[in-house]
C-alpha positions in Angstrom: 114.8 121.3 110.8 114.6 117.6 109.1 112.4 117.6 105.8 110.6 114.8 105.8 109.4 112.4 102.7 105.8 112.2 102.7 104.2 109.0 102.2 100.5 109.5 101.3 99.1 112.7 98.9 95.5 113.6 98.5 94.4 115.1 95.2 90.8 117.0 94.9 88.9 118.2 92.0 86.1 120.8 92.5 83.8 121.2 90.0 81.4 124.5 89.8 78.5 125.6 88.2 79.2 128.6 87.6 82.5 131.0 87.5 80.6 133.2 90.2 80.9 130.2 92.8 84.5 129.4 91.7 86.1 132.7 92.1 84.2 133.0 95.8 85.9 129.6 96.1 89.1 130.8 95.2 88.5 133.9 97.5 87.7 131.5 100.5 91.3 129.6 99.7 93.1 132.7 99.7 91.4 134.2 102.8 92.0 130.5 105.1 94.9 128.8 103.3 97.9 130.1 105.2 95.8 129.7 108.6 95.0 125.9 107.6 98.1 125.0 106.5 99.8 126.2 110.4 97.1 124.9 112.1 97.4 121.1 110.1 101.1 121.2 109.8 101.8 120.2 113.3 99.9 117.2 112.6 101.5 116.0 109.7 100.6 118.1 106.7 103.4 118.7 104.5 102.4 120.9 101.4 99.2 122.1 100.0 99.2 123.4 96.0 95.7 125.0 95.0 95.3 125.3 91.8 93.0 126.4 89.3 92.2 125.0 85.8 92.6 126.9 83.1 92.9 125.1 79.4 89.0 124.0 79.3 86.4 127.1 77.9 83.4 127.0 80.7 84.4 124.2 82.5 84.6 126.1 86.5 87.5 123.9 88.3 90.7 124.2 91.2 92.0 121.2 92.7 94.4 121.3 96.1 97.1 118.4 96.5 98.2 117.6 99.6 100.7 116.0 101.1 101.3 114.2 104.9 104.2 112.5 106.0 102.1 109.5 107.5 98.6 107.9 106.9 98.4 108.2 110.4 98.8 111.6 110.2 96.4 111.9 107.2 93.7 110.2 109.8 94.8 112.6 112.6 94.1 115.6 110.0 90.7 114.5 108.7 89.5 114.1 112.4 90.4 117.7 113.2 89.4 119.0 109.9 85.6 118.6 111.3 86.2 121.2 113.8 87.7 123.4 111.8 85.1 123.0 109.0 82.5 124.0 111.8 84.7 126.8 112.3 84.8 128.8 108.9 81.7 127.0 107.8 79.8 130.1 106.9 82.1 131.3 105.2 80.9 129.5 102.1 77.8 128.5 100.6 78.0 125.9 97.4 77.8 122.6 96.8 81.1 122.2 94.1 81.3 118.7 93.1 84.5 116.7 94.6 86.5 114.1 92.9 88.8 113.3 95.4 91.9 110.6 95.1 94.0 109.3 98.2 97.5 107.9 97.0 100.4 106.3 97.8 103.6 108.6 96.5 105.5 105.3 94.8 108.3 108.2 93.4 108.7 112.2 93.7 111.2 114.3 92.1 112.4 117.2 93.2 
């Protein structure tokens, strides 16, 4: 199987109110990660990190990085992402707030 390089990354803060709605947040990643990351791969969907931040006292935050191999296949993934939001959607209730970036990968080291 060829590896490929990806081109365009996606970083995303989430920011919660409390602890309560960030560990149901984690619990939703680890209950539909795996299934999102087969179901978006075929489009283009590279890797997904979740992470969850740790060195701030009461500040409630993960952030996911993804990366796709295309910014077409970025587009094709957002489009399809609507269904499958519809899909899990009540699976969770809050409102976290979202930083999210869209970048370029200029360099990676591996």
């Amino acid at each position: 199987m060829k590896q490929m390089k990806p081109q365009l990354s996606s970083f995303n803060v989430f920011s919660f109110k409390t602890e309560a709605e960030m560990i149901v947040w984690i619990k939703f990643w680890e209950k539909h990660a795996d299934d999102y990351f087969k179901r978006f791969s075929p489009f283009g969907l590279l890797k997904i990190t979740f992470n969850q931040v740790w060195n701030k006292k009461n500040v409630f935050k993960t952030s996911t990085y993804f990366e796709y191999e295309s910014p077409e296949a970025f587009k094709k993934i957002q489009k399809e992402m609507e269904t499958w939001r519809k899909d899990i959607s009540d699976d969770y209730k809050f409102s976290p707030i979202v930083d999210a970036t869209r970048n370029i990968i200029l360099q990676q080291f591996e």
